[in-house]
N, CA, C and O of each residue as an XYZ file, in Angstrom:
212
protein
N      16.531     -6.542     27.687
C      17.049     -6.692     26.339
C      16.393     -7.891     25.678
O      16.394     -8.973     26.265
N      15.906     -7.768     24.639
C      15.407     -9.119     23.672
C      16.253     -9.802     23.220
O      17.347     -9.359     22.871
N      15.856    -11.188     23.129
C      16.969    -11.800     22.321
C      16.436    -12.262     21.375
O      17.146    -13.093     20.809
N      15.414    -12.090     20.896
C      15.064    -12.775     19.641
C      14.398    -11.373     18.893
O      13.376    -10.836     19.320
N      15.006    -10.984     17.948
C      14.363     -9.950     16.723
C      13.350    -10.476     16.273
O      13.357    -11.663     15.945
N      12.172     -9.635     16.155
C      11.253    -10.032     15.232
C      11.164     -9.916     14.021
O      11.208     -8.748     13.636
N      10.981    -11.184     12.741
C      11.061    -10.816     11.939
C       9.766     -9.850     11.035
O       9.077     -9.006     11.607
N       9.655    -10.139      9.769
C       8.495     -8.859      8.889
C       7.912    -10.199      9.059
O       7.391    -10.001     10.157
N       7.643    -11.311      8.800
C       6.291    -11.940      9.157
C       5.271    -12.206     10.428
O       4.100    -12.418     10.744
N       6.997    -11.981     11.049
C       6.035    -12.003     12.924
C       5.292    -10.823     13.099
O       4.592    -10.660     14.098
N       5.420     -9.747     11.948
C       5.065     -8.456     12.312
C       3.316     -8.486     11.519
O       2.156     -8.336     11.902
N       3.950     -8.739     10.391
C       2.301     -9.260      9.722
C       1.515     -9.676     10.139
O       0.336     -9.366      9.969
N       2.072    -10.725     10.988
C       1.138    -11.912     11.379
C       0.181    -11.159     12.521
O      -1.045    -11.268     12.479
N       0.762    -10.504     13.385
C       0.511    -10.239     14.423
C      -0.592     -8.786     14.045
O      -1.598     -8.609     14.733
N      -0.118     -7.524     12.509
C      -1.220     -7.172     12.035
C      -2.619     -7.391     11.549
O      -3.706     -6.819     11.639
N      -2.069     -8.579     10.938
C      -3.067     -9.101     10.122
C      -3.979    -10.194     10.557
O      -4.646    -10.908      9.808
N      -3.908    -10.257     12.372
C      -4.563    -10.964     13.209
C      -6.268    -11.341     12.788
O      -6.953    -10.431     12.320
N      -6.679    -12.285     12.928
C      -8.333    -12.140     12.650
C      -8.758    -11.131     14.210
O      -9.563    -10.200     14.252
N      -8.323    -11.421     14.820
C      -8.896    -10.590     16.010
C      -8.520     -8.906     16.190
O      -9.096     -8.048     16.859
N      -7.465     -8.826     15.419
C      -7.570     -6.740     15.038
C      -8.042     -6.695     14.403
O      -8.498     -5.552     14.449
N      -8.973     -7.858     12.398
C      -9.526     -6.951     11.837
C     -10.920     -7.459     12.458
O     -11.880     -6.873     11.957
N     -11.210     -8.297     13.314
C     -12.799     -7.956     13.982
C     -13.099     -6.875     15.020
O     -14.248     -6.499     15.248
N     -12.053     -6.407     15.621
C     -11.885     -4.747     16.391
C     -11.765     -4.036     15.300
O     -12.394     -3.056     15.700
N     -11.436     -3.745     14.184
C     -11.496     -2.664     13.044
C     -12.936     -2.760     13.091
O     -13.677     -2.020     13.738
N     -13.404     -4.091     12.083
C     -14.617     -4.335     11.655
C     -15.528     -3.670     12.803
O     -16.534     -3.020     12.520
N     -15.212     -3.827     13.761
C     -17.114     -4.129     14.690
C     -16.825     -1.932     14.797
O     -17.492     -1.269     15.591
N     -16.287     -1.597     14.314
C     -16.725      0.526     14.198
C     -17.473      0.271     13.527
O     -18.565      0.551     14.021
N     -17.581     -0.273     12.285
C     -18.323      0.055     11.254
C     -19.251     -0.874     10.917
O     -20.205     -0.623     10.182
N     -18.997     -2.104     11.487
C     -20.204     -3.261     11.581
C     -21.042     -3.887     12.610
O     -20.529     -4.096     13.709
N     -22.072     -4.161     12.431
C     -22.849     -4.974     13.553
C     -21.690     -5.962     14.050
O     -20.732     -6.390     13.405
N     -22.072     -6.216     15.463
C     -20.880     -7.082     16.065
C     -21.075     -8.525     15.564
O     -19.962     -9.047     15.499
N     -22.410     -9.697     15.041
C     -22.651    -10.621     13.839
C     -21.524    -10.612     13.308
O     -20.477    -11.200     13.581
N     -21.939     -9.582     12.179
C     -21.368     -9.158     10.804
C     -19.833     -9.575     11.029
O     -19.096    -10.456     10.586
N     -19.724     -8.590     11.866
C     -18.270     -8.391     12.139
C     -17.397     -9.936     12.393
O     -16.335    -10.102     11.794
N     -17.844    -10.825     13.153
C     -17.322    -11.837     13.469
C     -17.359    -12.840     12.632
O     -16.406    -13.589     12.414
N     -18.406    -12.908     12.140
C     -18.667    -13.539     10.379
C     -17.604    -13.467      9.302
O     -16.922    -14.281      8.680
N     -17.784    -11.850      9.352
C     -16.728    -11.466      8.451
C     -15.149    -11.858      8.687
O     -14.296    -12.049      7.821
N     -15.010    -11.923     10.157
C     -13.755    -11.848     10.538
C     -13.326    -13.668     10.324
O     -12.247    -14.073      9.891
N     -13.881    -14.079     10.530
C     -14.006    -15.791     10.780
C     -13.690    -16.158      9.069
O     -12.764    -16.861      8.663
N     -14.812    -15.421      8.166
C     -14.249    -15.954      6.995
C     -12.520    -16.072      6.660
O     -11.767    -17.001      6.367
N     -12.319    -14.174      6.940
C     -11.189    -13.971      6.375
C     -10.293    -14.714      7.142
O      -9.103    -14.657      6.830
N     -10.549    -15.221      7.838
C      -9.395    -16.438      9.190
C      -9.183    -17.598      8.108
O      -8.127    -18.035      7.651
N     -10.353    -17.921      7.867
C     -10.155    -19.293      7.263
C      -9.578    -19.666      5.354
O      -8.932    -20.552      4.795
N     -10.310    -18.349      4.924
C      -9.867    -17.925      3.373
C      -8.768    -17.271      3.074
O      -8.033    -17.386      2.092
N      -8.688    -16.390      4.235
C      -7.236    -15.643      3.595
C      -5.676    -16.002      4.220
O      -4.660    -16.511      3.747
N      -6.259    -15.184      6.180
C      -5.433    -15.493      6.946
C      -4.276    -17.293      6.942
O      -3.049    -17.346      6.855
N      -5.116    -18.313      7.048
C      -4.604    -19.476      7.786
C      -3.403    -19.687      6.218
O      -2.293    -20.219      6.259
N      -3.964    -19.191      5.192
C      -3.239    -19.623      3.590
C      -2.023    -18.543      3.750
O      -0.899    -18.937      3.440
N      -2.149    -17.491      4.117
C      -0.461    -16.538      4.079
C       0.099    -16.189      5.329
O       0.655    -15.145      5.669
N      -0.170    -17.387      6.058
C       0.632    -17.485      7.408
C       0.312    -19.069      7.621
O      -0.057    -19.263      8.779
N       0.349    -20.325      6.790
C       0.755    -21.705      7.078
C       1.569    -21.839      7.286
O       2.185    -21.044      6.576
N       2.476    -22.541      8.052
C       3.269    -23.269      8.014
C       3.653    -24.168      7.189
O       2.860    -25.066      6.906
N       5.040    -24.141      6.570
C       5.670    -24.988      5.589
C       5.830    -26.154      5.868
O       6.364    -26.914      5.061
């Protein structure tokens, strides 16, 4: 039994991992690309709608 519910951000967070969208990315991209790409969105998107308050 769990004792702690997860909430909708633990759920996001855990979607919106840089490391699932560089496993999305690398189907359709050079594995580079892919980590490049993934690294940006870590630092531009990800770290800003999952900071800590």
């Amino acid at each position: 039994m769990r004792t702690t519910e997860l909430t909708l951000k633990d759920r996001m967070r855990h979607v919106f991992n840089p490391l699932h969208v560089y496993c999305s990315l690398s189907w359709v991209l050079r594995k580079r690309t892919a980590i490049l790409t993934a690294r940006l969105y870590e630092k531009s998107i990800y770290s800003h709608l999952f900071a800590e308050e």
